[in-house]
Phi, psi and omega in degrees: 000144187303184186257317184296314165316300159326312208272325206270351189276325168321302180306296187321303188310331183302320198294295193305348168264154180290326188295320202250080178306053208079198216277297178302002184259331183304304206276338196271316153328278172339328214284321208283319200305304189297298179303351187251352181281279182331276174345303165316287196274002165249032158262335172299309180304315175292309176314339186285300219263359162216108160317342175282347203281122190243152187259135162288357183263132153335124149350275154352300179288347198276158176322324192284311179311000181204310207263333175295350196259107191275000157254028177265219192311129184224213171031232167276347177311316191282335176305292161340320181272315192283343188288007153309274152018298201310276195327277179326317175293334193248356171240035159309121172255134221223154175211179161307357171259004208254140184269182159335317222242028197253328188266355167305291191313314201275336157001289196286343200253351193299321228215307192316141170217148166266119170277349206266120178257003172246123163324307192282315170307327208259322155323310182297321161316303179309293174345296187275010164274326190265000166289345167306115216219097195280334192264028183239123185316335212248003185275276192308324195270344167299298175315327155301320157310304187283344163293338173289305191289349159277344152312306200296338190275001169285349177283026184251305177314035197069206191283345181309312206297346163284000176299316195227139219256154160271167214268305205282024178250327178299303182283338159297298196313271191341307184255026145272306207270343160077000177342117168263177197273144156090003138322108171258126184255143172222143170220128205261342179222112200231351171074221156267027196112338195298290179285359167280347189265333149306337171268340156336308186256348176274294203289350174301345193264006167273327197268131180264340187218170199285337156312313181289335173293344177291311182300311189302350253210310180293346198219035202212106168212176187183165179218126181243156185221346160270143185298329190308292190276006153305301187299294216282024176240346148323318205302306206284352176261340155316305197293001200248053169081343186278113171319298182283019192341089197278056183273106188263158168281102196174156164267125142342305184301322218297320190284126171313140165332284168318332219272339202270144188265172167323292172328319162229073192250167180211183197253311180215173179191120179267171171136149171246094164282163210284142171229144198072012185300143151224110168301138196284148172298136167115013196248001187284337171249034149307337225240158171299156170275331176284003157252004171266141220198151180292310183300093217316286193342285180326295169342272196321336194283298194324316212275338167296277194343317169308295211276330187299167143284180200252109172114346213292175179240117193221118172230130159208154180301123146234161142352158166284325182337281181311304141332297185273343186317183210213161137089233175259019153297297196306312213300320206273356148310340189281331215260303180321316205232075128263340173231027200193157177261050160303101219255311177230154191223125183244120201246141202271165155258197189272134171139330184352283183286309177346127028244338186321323166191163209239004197281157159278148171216144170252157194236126187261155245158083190237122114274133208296144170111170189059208160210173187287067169287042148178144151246160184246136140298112133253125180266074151013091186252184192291161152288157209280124203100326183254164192273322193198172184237198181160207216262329166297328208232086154251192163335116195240166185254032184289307199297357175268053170285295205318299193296284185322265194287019133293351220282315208273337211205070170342095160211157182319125160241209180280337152335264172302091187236157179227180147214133199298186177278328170315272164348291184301318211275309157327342170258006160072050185067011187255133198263004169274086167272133207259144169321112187262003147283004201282070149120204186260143138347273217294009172270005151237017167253121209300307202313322183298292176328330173285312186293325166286342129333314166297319175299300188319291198304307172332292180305328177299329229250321180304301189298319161324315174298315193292332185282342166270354199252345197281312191313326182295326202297336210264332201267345191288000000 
């Protein structure tokens, strides 16, 4: 059976149980099942090439020991086992002698819940889990593609949908930005993952060797502080070959500003921090006072600026909200681009993210050090026919070619615009500048627009008439 056939019959069987209340409880069901699947069949792998190799999961627990086996434990018996499983997994005491892949697990399991109250239903999932064979290439690599679209189905999910990035905005930001091997990449909100698993396969195409795969293994990190999208993006980077998954479970803000050192500066960082976010009180004064604010996004840019080397690389998503903002907006605009080369502004249209939110957003493009004498403007436009993007038509990442060969070799179009640094501090830092090729002149002349508005209404007013009289002619 195809793999996406497996994944749909899985979803069907969910349905039918009473414990698993909608699409995010579904994915969140799915998510542990699948990582302890994974965990397994890259453990087979490890076991081959070090005979020494010990599983941090109980003997008892592991997937081949209870869940491979299609006659084995069912009903209530397998409920009984797993709130065991549960119970064990997620209060493993773990020291320092304890391995990597030991505090991976309790991780994932800390936060985890089994929702499926029928035994028998929650076998038959498993059962159609094992047709899947992650350490067989053509498996694994169908299966990542299905993995994506379960990802993709949390932008469905109720408010989950702020977890995931669409792939082709992850992977453009990603390749403007360039990560090199020996490069340490961070996304501080990281979701499920998404831009780590781009900078993965984009610096995998540099390594040559089983040492460049160590460095890449080493310099791939992230923070998630919700359990759902904590799991599945652990999940997703076992599948992209990382033993180790270096995701932590924590919020980025909690920790004060000062606290972060030298030691933990990095060479580039991707993320769409959560927008429209309001962070619990108190976490805003971690932050200088003249930046403190409730508001993750804002939050996330001080604590990136921070987080840079001196030279570092930054692309992340925000709001228009933000760009025009006020207050303790300006001041940390004041700060972006004063200490940094905001080189570029890339402006998204509306629909990106649909249906999770319908807001314009933008992907912002710094380098740490210096300061900003100009930003360049690209207006992202729809591909031709469409209005809006949404979950049959979204975003691809063939339309950013246009932004790729302007990128290296800048010049004004109908697109593509810059405005100095002069400009901004006259426009009193607000950086929502509108496209000035954008459209006919006179759509910014308020006196045409009442007029053109007045003819229309004229014409409305004309064809209502011919349309009562025709209506007479026909009933008389």
């Amino acid at each position: 059976m195809a793999i996406s056939n497996v994944i749909k019959s899985i979803q069907d069987i969910m349905r039918k149980d009473a414990g698993v209340d909608g699409d995010a409880q579904r994915i969140s069901q799915l998510g542990w099942m699948i990582f302890l699947k994974v965990f397994d069949d890259s453990e087979k792998e490890l076991e081959m090439m070090n005979e020494e190799y010990q599983s941090p999961i109980p003997e008892k627990y592991r997937w081949r020991n209870w869940a491979e086996d299609e006659e084995g434990i069912t009903g209530d018996e397998l409920l009984a086992f797993i709130d065991e499983m549960f119970d064990e997994l997620k209060d493993m005491e773990l020291d320092d002698q304890s391995s990597e892949r030991a505090f991976v697990v309790r991780d994932v399991f800390e936060d985890s819940y089994n929702y499926m109250k029928s035994g028998t239903l929650l076998r038959q999932v498993l059962n159609k889990l094992n047709e899947v064979n992650f350490n067989k290439k053509a498996d694994r690599h169908q299966f990542n593609e299905i993995y994506e679209k379960i990802l993709k189905d949390l932008q469905s999910a109720g408010n989950s949908g702020e977890y995931y990035t669409p792939r082709a905005v992850t992977k453009f930001m990603t390749q403007m930005v360039d990560p090199q091997l020996g490069e340490s990449v961070l996304d501080p909100a990281c979701g499920t993952a998404g831009f780590l698993v781009d900078s993965i396969e984009h610096m995998k195409e540099q390594a040559d060797s089983v040492e460049d795969y160590e460095i890449l293994q080493e310099n791939v990190q992230g923070v998630e502080k919700k359990p759902m999208p904590h799991l599945l993006g652990t999940t997703n980077l076992i599948l992209h070959d990382i033993e180790v998954p270096n995701i932590r479970h924590d919020n980025t803000l909690k920790k004060p500003l000062t606290d972060y050192k030298q030691k933990d500066k990095v060479d580039v960082i991707l993320t769409n921090p959560p927008f429209g976010g309001q962070e619990e009180t108190g976490i805003e004064k971690g932050f200088p006072s003249r930046f403190q604010t409730r508001e993750t996004a804002d939050l996330f840019l001080v604590l990136i600026m921070r987080l840079l080397k001196e030279g570092g690389r930054a692309a992340l998503v925000l709001p228009d909200g933000f760009l025009f903002g006020e207050g303790v907006k300006t001041r940390i605009k004041k700060k972006l681009l004063n200490e940094n080369n905001l080189h570029t502004i890339v402006r998204l249209p509306k629909g990106v993210f649909s249906p999770y939110t319908s807001i314009n957003t933008n992907l912002l493009f710094f380098e740490k050090g210096g300061s900003t004498d100009e930003v360049w403007y690209y207006e992202h436009p729809y591909p031709e026919g469409y209005k809006s993007y949404s979950k049959t038509k979204p975003i691809r990442i063939e339309e950013f070619d246009r932004e790729k060969e302007w990128w290296d070799d800048r010049e004004k179009n109908e697109y593509a615009w810059k405005v100095t640094i002069d400009e901004i501090k006259e426009r009193d830092y607000n950086l929502d500048v509108k496209n000035p090729h954008d459209g006919d002149e006179e759509s910014y002349d308020v006196d045409k627009l009442i007029n053109r508005r007045a003819k229309l209404q004229q014409e409305i007013d004309s064809l209502r008439s011919e349309l009562k009289n025709e209506l007479k002619e026909t009933l008389a």
